[in-house]
C-alpha positions as CSV (number, residue, x, y, z in Angstrom):
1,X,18.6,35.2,1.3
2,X,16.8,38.3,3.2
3,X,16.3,36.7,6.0
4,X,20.4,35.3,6.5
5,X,21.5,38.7,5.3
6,X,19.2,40.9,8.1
7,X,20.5,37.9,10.7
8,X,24.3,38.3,9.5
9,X,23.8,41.6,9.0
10,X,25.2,42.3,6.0
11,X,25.2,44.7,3.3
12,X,23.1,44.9,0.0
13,X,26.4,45.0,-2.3
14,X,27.5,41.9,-0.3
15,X,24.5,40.2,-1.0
16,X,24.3,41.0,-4.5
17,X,28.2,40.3,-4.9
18,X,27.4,36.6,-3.7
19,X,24.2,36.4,-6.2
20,X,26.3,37.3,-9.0
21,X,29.0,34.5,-8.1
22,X,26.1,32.2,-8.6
23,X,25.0,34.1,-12.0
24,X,28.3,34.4,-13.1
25,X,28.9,30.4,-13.0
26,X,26.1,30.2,-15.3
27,X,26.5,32.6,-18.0
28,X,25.9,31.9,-21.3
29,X,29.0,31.4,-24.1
30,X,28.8,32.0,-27.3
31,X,25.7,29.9,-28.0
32,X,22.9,31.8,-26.8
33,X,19.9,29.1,-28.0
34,X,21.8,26.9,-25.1
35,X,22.1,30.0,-22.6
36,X,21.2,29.8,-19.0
37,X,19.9,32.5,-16.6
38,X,18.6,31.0,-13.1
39,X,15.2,32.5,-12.6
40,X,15.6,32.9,-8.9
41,X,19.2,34.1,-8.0
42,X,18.6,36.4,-10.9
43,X,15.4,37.8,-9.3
44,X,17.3,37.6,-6.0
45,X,19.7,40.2,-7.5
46,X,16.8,42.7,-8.6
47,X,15.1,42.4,-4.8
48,X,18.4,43.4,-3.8
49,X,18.4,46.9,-6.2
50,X,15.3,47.6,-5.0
51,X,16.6,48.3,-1.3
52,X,19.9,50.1,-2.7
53,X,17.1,52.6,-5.0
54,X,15.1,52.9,-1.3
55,X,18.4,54.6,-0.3
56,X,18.9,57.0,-2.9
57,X,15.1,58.4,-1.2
58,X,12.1,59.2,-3.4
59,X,13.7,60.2,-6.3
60,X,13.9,56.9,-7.3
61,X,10.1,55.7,-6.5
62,X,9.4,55.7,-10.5
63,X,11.8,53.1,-11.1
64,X,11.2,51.3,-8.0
65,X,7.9,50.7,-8.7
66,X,8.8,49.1,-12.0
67,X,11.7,47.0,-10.7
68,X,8.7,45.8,-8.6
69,X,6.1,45.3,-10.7
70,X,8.3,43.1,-13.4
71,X,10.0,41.5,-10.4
72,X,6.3,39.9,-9.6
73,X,5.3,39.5,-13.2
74,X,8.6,37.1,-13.6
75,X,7.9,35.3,-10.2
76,X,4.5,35.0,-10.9
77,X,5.5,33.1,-14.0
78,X,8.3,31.0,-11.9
79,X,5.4,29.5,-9.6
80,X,3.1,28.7,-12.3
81,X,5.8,25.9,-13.4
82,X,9.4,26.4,-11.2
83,X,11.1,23.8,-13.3
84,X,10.2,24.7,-16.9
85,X,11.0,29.0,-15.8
86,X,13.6,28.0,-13.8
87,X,15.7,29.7,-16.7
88,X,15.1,33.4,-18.2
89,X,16.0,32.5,-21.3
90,X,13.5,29.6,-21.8
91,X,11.3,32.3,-21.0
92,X,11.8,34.4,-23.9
93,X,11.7,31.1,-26.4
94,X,8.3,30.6,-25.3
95,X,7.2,34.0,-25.5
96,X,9.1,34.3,-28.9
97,X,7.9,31.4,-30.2
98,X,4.0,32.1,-29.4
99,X,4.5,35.8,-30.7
100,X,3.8,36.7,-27.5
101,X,7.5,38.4,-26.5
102,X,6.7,42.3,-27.3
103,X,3.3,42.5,-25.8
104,X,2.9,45.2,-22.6
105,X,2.4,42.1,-20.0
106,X,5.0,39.9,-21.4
107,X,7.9,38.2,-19.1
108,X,10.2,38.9,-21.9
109,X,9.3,43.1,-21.3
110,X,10.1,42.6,-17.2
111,X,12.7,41.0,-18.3
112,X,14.1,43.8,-20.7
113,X,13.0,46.4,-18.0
114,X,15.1,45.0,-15.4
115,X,18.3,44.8,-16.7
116,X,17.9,48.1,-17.8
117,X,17.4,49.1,-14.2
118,X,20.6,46.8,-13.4
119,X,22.6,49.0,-16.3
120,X,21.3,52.0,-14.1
121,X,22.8,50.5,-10.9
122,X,25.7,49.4,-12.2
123,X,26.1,53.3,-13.7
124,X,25.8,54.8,-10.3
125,X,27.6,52.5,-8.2
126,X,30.7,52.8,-10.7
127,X,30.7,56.3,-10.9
128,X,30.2,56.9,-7.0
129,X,33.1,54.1,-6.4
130,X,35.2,56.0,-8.6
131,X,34.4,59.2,-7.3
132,X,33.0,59.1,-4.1
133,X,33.0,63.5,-3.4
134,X,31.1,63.4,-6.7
135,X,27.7,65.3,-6.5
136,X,25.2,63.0,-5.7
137,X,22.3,64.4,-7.8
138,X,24.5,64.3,-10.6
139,X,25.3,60.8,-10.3
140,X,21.7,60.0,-9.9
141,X,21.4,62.4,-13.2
142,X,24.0,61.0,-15.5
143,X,23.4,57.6,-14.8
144,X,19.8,58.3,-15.8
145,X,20.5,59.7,-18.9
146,X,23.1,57.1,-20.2
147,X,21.2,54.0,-19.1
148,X,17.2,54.7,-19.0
149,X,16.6,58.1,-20.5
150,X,17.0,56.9,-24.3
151,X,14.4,54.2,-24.2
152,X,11.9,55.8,-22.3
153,X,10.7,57.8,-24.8
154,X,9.1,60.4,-22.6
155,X,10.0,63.8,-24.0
156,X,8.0,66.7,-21.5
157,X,7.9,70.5,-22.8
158,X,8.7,73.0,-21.0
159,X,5.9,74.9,-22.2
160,X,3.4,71.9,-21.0
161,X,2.7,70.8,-17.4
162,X,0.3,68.8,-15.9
163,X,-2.8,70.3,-14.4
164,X,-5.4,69.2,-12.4
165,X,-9.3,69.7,-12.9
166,X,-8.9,73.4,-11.3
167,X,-5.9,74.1,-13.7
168,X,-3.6,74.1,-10.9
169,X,-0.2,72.1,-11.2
170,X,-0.2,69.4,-10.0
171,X,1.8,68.5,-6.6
172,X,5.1,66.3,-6.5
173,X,3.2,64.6,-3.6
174,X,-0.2,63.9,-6.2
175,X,1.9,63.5,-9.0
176,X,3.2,60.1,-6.9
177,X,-0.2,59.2,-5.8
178,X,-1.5,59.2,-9.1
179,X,1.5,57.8,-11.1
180,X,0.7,54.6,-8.3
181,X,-2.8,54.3,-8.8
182,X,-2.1,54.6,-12.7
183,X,0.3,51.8,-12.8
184,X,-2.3,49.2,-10.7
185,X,-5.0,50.0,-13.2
186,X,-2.5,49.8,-16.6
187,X,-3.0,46.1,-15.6
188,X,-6.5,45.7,-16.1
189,X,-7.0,48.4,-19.2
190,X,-7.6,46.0,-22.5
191,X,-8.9,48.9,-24.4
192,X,-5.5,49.7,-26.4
193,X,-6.4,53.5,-26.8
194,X,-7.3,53.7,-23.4
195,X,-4.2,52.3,-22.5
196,X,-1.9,54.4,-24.5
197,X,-3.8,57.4,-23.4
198,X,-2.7,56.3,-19.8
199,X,1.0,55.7,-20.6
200,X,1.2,58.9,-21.7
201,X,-0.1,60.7,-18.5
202,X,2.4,58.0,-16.8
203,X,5.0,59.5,-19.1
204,X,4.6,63.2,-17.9
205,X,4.1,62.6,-14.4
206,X,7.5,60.6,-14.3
207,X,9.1,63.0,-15.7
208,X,7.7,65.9,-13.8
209,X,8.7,63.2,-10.6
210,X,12.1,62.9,-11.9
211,X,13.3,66.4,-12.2
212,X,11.5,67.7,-9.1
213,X,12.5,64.6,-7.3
214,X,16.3,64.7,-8.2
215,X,16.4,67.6,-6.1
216,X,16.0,65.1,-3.0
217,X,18.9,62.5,-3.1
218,X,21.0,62.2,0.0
219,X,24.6,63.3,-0.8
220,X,27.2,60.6,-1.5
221,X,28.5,60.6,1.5
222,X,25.4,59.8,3.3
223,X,24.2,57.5,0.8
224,X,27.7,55.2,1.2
225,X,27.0,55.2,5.1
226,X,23.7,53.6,4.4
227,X,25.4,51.4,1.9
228,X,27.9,50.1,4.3
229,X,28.0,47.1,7.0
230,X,28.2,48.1,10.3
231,X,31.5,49.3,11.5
232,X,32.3,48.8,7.7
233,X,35.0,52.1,6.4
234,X,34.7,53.9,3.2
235,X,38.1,52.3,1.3
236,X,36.4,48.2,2.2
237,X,32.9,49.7,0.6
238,X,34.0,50.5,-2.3
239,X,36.4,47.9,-2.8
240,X,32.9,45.9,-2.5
241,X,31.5,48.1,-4.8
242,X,34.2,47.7,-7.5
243,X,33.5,44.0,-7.6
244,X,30.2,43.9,-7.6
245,X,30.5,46.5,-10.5
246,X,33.2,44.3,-11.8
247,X,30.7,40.6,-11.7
248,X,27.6,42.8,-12.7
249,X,29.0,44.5,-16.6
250,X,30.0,41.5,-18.3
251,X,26.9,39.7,-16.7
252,X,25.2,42.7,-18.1
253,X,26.9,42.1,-20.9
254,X,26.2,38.3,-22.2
255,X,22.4,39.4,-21.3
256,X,22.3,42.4,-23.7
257,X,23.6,39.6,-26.3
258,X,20.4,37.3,-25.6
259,X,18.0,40.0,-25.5
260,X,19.1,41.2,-29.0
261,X,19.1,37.8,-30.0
262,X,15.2,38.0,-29.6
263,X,15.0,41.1,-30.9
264,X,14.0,43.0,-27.7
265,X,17.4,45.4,-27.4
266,X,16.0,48.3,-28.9
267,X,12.1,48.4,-27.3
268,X,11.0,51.7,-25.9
269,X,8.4,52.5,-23.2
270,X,5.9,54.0,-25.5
């Protein structure tokens, strides 16, 4: 799909508008033990969020390092078998079934994590097609705090801040490098207080990130021109954008039903 789209030249919400065709063909009814969510398209769709986050600049590079990292964990577990995880929700029987489903590594957790960064995309796009002279930042902002902010469970002091082995703060730019480094090791850390010493730092730093990095988004009407096609205008962009907004909630949607289903709709990040 990259390759046809960067030869056609066409835009991320075009892409993801087809993708969600294919998702929407396939979503589940009322019977969610029967439910089917393709692996791939749906993984496809996520690839795609990653580049629109790229475009909202640095302030995103918390979330897009998560979108990537369960993007790999679930395509990891596609190739190990492509026809048994060809569907998502097979998936989270298996997981479910071997108790497996809430642990930190799980496919179900990706899973969870990356609709909740599709509920966040879907946030901003809707209320930047709706309002397209809307402040930026406070797009970026609400959409946060209505989508991501009540599950991840980081809660930063004012009085508290970071320091560094001098007891200097620590800088937006270290606070990055770290929070990277941090998230490679997490991996590898079987130790569970170790572990939950580390999601805490991870905690602070992204929140330190997010309120200093917030400050940094384009404004909307730069970050539209770097959502459209070439010699695409504003009115066909977000005509795009309310379809794609329009295919991606109720597909949002049926998925919030599965995942409370398994019992995973109310997990928080620590």
């Amino acid at each position: 799909m990259k390759r046809s789209r960067d030869m056609e030249k066409i835009s991320e919400i075009h892409s993801a508008i087809e993708e969600l065709s294919m998702l929407a063909i396939v979503k589940p009814g009322g019977n969610h033990e029967t439910a089917h969510i393709p692996t791939k398209p749906f993984l496809s769709l996520c690839h795609l969020v990653l580049q629109v986050l790229d475009k909202i600049g640095p302030t995103m590079a918390v979330l897009r390092q998560d979108v990537h990292q369960n993007i790999k964990r679930l395509e990891v577990m596609h190739e190990l078998n492509p026809s048994m995880n060809s569907n998502l929700v097979e998936i989270l029987k298996s997981e479910a079934s071997k108790g497996n489903a809430r642990k930190r590594s799980s496919c179900s957790k990706a899973f969870l994590w990356l609709t909740r960064s599709l509920d966040f995309s879907s946030a901003l796009l809707q209320s930047l097609e709706s309002d397209p002279k809307k402040n930026m930042e406070q797009i970026v902002q609400e959409s946060y705090d209505a989508t991501l902010s009540p599950w991840h469970g980081w809660i930063s002091s004012a009085a508290f801040r970071l320091m560094d082995f001098t007891g200097q703060p620590i800088s937006f730019s270290s606070a990055c490098l770290v929070m990277g480094n941090l998230y490679e090791i997490l991996c590898f850390i079987k130790n569970l207080h170790v572990t939950k010493i580390v999601q805490l730092i991870l905690a602070e730093l992204t929140e330190m990130v997010l309120q200093v990095a917030i400050k940094l988004v384009p404004d909307s009407k730069t970050f539209m021109d770097l959502l459209k096609e070439n010699d695409e205008n504003c009115d066909t962009l977000k005509e795009k954008m309310q379809i794609l907004v329009s295919l991606l909630v109720p597909f949002l949607e049926d998925v919030h039903c599965i995942l409370k289903v398994y019992n995973l709709d109310r997990i928080k990040s620590t």
